[in-house]
GUPANU-609494 format. One line per 10 residues: number of its first residue (from 1); their letters; for each residue x, z, y negated of C-alpha. Coordinates in steps of 0.02 Angstrom, whole numbers, always signed. Last residue first. Layout:
<recs>
NUM	A	X:Z:Y | ...;
</recs>
This chain:
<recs>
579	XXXXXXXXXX	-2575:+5978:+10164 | -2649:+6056:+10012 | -2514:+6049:+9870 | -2381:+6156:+9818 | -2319:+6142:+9649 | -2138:+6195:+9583 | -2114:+6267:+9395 | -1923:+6270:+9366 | -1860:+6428:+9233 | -1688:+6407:+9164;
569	XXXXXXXXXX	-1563:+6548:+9111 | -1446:+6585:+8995 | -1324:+6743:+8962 | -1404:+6835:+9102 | -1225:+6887:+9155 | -1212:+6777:+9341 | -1303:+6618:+9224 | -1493:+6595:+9276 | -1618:+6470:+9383 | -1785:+6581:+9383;
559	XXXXXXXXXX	-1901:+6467:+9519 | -2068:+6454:+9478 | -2228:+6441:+9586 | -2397:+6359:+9575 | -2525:+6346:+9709 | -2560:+6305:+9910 | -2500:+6432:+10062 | -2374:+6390:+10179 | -2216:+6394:+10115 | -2150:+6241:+10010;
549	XXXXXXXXXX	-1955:+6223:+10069 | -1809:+6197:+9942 | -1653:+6109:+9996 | -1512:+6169:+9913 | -1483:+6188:+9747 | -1365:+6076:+9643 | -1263:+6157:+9519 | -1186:+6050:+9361 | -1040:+6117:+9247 | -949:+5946:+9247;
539	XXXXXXXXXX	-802:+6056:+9363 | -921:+6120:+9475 | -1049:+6254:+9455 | -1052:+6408:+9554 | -1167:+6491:+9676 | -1147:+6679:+9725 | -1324:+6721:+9736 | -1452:+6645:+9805 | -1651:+6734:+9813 | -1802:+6682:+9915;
529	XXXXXXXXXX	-1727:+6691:+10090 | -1821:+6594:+10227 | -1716:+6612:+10393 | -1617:+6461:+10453 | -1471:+6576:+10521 | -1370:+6527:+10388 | -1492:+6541:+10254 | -1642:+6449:+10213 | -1731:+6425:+10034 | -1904:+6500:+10013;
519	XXXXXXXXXX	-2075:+6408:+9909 | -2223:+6530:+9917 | -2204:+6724:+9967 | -2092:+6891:+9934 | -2105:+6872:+9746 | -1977:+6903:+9602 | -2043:+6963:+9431 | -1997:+6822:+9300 | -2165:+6820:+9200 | -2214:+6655:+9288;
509	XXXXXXXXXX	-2180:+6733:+9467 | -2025:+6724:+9543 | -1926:+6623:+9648 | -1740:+6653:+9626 | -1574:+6543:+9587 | -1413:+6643:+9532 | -1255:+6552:+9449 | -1081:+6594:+9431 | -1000:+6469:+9307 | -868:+6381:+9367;
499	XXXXXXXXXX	-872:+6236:+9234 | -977:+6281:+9071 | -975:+6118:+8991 | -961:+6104:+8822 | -1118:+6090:+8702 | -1080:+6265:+8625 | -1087:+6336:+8806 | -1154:+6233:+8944 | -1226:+6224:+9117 | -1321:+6080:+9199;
489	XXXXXXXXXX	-1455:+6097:+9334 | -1488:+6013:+9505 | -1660:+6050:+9608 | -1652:+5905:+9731 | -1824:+5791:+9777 | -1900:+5793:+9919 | -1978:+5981:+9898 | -2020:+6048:+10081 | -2175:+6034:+10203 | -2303:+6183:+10252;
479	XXXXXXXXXX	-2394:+6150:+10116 | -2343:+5990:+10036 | -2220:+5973:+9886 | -2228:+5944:+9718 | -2086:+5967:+9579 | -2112:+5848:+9426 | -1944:+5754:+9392 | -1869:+5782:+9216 | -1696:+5756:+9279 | -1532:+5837:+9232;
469	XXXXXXXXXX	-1626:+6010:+9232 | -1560:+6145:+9089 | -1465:+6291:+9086 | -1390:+6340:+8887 | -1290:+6470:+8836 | -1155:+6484:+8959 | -1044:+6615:+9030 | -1052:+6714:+8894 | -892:+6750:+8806 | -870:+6946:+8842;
459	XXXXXXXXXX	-915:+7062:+8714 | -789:+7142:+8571 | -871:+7291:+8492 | -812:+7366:+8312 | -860:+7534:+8254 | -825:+7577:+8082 | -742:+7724:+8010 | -722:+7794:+7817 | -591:+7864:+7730 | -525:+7990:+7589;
449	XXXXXXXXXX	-353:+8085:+7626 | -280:+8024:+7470 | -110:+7920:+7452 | -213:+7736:+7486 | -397:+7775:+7503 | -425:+7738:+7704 | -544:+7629:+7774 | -535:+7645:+7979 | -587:+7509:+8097 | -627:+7574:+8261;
439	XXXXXXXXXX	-614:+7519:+8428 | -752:+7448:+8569 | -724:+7328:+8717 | -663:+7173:+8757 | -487:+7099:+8727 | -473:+6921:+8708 | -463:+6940:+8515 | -607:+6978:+8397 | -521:+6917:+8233 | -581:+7006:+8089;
429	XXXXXXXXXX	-590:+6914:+7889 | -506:+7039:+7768 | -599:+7202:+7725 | -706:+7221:+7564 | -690:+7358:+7431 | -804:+7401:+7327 | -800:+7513:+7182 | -924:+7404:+7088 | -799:+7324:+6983 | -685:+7264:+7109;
419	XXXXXXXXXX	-599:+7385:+7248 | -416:+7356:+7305 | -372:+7254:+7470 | -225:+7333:+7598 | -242:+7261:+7764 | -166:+7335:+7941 | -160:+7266:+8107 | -90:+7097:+8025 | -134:+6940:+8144 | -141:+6835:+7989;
409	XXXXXXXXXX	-317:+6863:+7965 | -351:+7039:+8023 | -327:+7068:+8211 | -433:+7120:+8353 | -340:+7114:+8522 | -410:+7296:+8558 | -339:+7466:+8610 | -400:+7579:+8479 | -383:+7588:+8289 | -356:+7446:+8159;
399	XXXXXXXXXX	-347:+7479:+7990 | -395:+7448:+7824 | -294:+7522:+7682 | -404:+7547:+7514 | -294:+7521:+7331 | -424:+7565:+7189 | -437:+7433:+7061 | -620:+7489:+7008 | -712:+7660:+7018 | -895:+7674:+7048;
389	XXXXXXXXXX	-964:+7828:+6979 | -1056:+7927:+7106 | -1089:+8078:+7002 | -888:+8119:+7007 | -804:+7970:+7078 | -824:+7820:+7190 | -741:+7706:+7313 | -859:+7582:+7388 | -830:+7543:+7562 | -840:+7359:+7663;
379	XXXXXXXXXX	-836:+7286:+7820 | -834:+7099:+7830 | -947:+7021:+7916 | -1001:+6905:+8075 | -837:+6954:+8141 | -722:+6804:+8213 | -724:+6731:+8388 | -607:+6742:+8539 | -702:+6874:+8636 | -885:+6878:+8552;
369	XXXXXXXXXX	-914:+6993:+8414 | -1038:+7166:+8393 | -1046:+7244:+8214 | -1049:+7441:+8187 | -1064:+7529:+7997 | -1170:+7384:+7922 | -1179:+7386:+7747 | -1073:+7486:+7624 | -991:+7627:+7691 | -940:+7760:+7579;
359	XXXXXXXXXX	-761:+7838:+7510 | -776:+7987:+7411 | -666:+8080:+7269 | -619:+7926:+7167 | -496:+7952:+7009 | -563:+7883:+6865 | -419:+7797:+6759 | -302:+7879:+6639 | -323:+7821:+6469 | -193:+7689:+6410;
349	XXXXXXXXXX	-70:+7735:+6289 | +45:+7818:+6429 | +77:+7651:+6530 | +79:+7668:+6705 | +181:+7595:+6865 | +118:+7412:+6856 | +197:+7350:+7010 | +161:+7522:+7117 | +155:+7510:+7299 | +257:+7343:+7315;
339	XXXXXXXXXX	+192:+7188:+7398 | +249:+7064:+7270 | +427:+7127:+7281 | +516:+7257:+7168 | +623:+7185:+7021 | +506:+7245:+6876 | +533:+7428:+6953 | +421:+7532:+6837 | +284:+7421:+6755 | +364:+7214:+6766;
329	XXXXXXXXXX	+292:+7173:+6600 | +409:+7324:+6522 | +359:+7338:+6339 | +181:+7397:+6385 | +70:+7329:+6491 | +91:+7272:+6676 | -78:+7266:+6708 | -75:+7291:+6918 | -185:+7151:+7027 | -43:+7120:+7165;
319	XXXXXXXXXX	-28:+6957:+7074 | +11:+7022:+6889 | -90:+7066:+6779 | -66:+6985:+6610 | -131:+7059:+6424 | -274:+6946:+6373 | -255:+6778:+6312 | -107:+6670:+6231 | -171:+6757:+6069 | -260:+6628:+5985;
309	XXXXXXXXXX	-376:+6617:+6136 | -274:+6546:+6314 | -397:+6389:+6314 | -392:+6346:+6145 | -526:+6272:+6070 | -675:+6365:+6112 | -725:+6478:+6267 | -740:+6296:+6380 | -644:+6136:+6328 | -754:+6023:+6400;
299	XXXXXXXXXX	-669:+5840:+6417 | -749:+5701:+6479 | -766:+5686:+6671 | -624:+5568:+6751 | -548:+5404:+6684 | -571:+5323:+6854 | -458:+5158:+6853 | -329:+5246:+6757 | -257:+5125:+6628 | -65:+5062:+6703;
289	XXXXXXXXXX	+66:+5122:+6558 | +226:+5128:+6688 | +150:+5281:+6771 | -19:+5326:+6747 | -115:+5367:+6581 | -204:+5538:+6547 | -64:+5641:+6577 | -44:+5764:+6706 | +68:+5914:+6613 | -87:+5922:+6478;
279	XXXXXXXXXX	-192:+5830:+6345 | -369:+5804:+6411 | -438:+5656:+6480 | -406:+5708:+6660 | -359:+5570:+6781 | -489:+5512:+6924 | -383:+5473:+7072 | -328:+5309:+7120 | -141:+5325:+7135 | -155:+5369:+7299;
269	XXXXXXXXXX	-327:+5299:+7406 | -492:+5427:+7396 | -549:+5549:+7481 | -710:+5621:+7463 | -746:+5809:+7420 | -892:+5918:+7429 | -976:+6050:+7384 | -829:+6185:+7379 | -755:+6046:+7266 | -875:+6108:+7137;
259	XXXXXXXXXX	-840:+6285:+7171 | -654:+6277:+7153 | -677:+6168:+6999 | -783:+6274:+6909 | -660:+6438:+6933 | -506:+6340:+6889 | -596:+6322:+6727 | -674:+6505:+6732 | -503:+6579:+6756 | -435:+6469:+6642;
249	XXXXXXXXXX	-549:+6507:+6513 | -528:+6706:+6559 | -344:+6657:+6533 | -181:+6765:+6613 | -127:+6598:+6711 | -60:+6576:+6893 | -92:+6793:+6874 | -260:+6749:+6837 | -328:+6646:+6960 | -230:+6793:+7109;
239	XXXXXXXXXX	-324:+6923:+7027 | -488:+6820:+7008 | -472:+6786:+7189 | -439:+6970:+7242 | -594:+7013:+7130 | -702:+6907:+7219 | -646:+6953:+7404 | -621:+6793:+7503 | -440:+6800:+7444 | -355:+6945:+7518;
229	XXXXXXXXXX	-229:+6990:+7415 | -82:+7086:+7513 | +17:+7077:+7319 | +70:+6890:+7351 | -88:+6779:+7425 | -58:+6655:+7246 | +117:+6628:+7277 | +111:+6599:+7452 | -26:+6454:+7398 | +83:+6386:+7270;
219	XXXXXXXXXX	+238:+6379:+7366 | +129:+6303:+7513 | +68:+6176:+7377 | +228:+6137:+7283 | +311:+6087:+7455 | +187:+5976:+7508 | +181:+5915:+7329 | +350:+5855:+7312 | +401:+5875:+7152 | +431:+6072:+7173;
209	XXXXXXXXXX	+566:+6015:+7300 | +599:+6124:+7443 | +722:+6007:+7567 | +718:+6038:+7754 | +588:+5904:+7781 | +484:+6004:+7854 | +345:+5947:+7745 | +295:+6113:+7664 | +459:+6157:+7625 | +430:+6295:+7495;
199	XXXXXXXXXX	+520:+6364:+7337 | +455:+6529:+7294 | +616:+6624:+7215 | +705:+6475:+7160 | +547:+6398:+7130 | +515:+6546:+6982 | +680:+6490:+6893 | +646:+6302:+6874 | +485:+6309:+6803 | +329:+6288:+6918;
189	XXXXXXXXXX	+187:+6170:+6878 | +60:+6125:+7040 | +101:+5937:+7021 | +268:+5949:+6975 | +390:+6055:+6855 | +372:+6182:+6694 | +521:+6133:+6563 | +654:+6259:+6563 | +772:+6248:+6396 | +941:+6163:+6385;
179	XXXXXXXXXX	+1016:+6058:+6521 | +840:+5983:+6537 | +803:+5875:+6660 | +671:+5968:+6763 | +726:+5964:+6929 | +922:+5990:+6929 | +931:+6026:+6719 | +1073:+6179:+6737 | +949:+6262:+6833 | +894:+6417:+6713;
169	XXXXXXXXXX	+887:+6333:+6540 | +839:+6437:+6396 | +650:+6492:+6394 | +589:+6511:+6229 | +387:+6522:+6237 | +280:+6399:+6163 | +209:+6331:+6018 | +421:+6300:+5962 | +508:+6427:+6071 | +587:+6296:+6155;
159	XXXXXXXXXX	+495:+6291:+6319 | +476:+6098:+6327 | +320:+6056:+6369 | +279:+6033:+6552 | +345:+5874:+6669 | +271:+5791:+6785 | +430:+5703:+6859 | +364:+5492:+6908 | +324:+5441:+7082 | +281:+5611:+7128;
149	XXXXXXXXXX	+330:+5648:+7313 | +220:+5670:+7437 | +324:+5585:+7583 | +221:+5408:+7558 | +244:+5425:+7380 | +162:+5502:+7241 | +66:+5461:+7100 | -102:+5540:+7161 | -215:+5521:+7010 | -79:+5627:+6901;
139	XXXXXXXXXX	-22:+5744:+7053 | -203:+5821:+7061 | -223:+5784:+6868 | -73:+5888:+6837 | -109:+6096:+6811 | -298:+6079:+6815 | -332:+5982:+6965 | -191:+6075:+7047 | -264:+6218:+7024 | -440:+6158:+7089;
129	XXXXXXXXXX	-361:+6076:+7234 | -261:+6243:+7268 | -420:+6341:+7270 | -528:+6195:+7384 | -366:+6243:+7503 | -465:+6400:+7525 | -335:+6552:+7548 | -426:+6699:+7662 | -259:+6802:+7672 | -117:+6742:+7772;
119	XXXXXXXXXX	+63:+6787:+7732 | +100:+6855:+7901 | +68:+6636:+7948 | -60:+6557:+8049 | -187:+6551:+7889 | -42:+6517:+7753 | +4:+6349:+7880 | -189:+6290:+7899 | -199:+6321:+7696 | -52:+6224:+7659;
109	XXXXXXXXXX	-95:+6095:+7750 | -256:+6069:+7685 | -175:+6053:+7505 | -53:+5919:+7574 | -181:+5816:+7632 | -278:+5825:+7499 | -125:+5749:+7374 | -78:+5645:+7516 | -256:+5553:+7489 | -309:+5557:+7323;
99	XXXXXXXXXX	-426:+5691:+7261 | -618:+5608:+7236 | -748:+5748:+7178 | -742:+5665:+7016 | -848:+5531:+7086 | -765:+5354:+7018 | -828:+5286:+7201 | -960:+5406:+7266 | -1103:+5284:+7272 | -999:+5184:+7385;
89	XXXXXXXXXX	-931:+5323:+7487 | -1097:+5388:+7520 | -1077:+5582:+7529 | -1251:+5645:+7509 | -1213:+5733:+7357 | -1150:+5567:+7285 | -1144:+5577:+7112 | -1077:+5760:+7115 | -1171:+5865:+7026 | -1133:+5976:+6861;
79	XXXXXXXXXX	-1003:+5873:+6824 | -816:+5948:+6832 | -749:+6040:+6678 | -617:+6001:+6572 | -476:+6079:+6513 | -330:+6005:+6576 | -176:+6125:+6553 | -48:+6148:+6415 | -147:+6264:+6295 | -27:+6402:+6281;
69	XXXXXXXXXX	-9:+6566:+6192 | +68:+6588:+6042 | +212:+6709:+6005 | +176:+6882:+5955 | +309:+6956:+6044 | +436:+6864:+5949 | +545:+6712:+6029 | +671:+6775:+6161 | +852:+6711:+6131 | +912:+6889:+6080;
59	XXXXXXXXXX	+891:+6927:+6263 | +981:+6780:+6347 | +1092:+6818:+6245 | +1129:+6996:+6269 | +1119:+6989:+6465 | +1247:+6848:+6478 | +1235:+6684:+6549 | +1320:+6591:+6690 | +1177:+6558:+6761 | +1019:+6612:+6663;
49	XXXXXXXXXX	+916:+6722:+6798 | +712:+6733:+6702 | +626:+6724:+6860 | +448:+6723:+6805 | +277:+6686:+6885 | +192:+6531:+6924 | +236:+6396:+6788 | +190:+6360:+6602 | +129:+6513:+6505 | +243:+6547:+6398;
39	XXXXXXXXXX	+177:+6711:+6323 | +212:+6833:+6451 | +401:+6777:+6478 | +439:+6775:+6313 | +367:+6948:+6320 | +482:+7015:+6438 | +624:+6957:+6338 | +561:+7018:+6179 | +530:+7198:+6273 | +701:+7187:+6326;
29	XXXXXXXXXX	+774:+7156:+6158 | +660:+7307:+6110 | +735:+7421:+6224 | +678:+7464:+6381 | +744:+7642:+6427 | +606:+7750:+6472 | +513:+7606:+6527 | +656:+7582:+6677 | +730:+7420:+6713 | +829:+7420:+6891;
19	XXXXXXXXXX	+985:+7387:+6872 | +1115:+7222:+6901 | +1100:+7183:+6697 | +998:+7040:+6697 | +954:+7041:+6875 | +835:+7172:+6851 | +741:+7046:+6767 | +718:+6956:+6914 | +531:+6976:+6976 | +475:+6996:+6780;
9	XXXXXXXXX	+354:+6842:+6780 | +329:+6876:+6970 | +251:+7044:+6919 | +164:+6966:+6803 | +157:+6821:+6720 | +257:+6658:+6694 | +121:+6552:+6713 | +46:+6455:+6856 | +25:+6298:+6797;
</recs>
């Protein structure tokens, strides 16, 4: 249920009156408006266009700024411990960690499509299982069809202005069935308006229906990674939380579930999901009266009665983090995109906030990766000001320098993230590439000349990273004789075989030095040689040695089998007997 907050919740205003909304000239019916908006809280964001509507009455239609907040989502929390922490289906039936089939499916789909896409930034589909878990139930048990589509409308409270905000109708009743106010719609809780704007096919069907939820959950999930968030960063997450719904108890709620699906989920047939007990947009009975076979946890209603306080909860921010504040919720351009420099712009009865004056690293200033693989780490700075003061919700670009294939998740070159409470601000996930070699990384404080470097190394893949005999034979030979039976090793990397791998082979003594006597090979010629080079494995990444010939003098003797880079390597003990 993300609510109409934020930026998004003030994403159209400006096509009230065809101009851009200025705080200098709000007026009080626009304030009203914008705080209709604020206090509904039923669906992600706001696009407040009325078809057919004019600007006055759509304005002297908005309910008073103090207007209650809203309770409409399902409030309880998940178990402390999942029954079945070691995953047995049977002892997991009726676990609350159950989320019906196409409901999961859809939800991991999302965030494989968000993580290929210019949009991507760290989104867990655990998050979207958690929202949706509080906004309907996860689809009301899974009431959906085979194509994802909810087998009855899940419907929000009707935005009247009665408990909730006044929203008159924006789509003429096409998805939520109400010619005269906006109802929030579907399993993740949009009103009308707002999926005009973020509207998704997540199916490819070529339809965007917020009832579907395929659709609903890419919407959801572009939704939440608006503002360059980048959601493995704490603060990011909270931002992105809280603009869905400006509630510390949602915030914690979704919180909860986020972490306790982090631990495990089972799935579970449609229709047979656990349904909240709690009042809210997913019911607590299924469609056509049926009892839920898995009434869910019992309800926890955390921080008190009413999840949004008596207020609706604190002032919004919207999702690229700003407060918008004031009488303008959209800050200085409320019809600006999610990405904009300045979505809050600034409000004159707030103090002015610390301004940083250095930019450190935080952790390690060089990391090494492997060709193809991610970053052990994010890189991170801390912003700070005047007697190393950290400052919060500063804006830090992250980029890419040098001649590399390294990306940041989505394949950006660039990534803007903003500090959290201890001045910190952490990088987005980084992508080695196939390019080796070093770059830098540069932190930058966004319109100041503060930054920071880090050095970034891609390696090669090794070649293998494991050598190991295909028999356990012991080695003996005669003095004098040779070895009857074939030296042949395997090569791998990450359990796959490591086919065409260049390969040495040399006789050395137990520490590895190489010797000039004991157990030879031949060459061409037939002269001993006690080193090979330039041997391969085949195709099943196996090497078999040539014939190996004792030498003439009793003992023990080891032969140093090894990848062409070092990366792995093997060592054979061979005995020579008395002849």
């Amino acid at each position: 249920m993300a609510r109409y907050r934020g930026r998004h919740a003030a994403a159209k205003f400006s096509e009230f009156s065809g101009a851009r909304l200025r705080r200098s000239v709000s007026t009080a019916a626009v304030a009203a408006a914008a705080m209709a908006a604020l206090t509904a809280s039923q669906a992600p964001g706001l696009d407040v266009v009325q078809p057919g509507g004019d600007d006055d009455d759509r304005q002297s239609e908005a309910p008073d700024s103090n207007g209650p907040g809203d309770d409409s989502y399902h409030t309880e929390l998940p178990p402390l411990e999942s029954p079945a922490p070691d995953g047995d289906p049977e002892r997991a039936e009726g676990d609350a960690s159950g989320v019906p089939a196409t409901v999961l499916a859809a939800y991991k789909k999302a965030e494989k499509s968000l993580a290929g896409s210019d949009a991507g930034c760290s989104l867990p589909w655990e998050l979207l299982a958690a929202i949706g878990k509080v906004e309907s139930g996860q689809a009301r048990g899974g009431a959906v069809d085979k194509a994802g589509t909810t087998l009855k409308p899940i419907l929000g409270p009707v935005l009247n202005g009665a408990g909730f905000a006044r929203i008159t109708d924006t789509d003429s009743g096409v998805y939520d069935g109400d010619a005269t106010f906006d109802r929030a719609v579907g399993p993740m809780q949009f009103i009308p308006s707002t999926w005009a704007r973020w509207g998704a096919d997540g199916n490819g069907d070529g339809r965007r229906d917020p009832n579907n939820i395929f659709d609903a959950a890419l919407a959801a999930g572009e939704y939440l990674c608006a503002g360059e968030r980048n959601l493995s960063v704490k603060a990011d997450l909270d931002r992105a939380i809280l603009s869905y719904n400006h509630s510390q108890d949602y915030l914690r709620t979704v919180l909860s579930w986020l972490e306790f699906y982090r631990k495990g989920v089972h799935e579970v047939p449609d229709g047979d999901g656990p349904l909240p007990d709690t009042d809210g947009p997913g019911g607590n009975s299924r469609p056509g009266g049926e009892p839920s076979k898995n009434p869910g946890t019992p309800s926890k209603k955390p921080g008190g009665d009413k999840p949004g306080g008596d207020g609706g909860g604190d002032k919004p921010k919207d999702p690229g983090g700003e407060d918008p504040g004031g009488d303008n919720p959209g800050g200085e351009d409320p019809g600006g995109d999610p990405g904009g420099e300045d979505p809050g712009g600034e409000d004159p009865d707030e103090p002015s906030p610390a301004v940083p004056n250095a930019l450190k690293h935080v952790g390690d200033r060089q990391q090494t990766a492997i060709e193809g693989t991610r970053f052990a780490k994010p890189f991170k700075v801390r912003a700070t000001a005047s007697g190393g003061k950290p400052v919060d919700d500063v804006r830090v670009e992250y980029a890419i320098v040098g001649a590399t294939e390294a990306t940041f998740s989505g394949g950006a070159k660039k990534a803007t993230v903003r500090t959290d409470g201890d001045g910190v601000a952490t990088a987005p996930t980084l992508r080695a590439g196939g390019k080796t070699g070093e770059f830098k990384v540069r932190a930058t404080v966004v319109g100041r000349s503060l930054n920071a470097e880090f050095t970034a190394t891609v390696k090669a893949k090794p070649q293998a990273d494991t050598v190991a005999r295909t028999d356990d034979k012991v080695l003996t030979a005669v003095a004098g004789g040779a070895f009857a039976d074939a030296v042949e090793v395997k090569a791998s990397y990450k359990g796959q075989v490591s086919a065409d791998t260049p390969m040495t082979a040399t006789m050395v003594t137990e520490t590895g030095t190489p010797v000039e006597n004991g157990p030879f090979f031949k060459d061409a010629d037939g002269k001993p040689v006690r080193a090979l080079k330039g041997l391969k494995t085949n195709d099943k990444g196996v090497l078999r040695l040539p014939e190996i010939f004792a030498g003439a003098k009793e003992g023990t003797y080891h032969l140093r089998i090894a990848t062409g880079d070092g990366s792995a390597h093997l060592m054979v003990q061979l005995n020579v007997t008395k002849g």
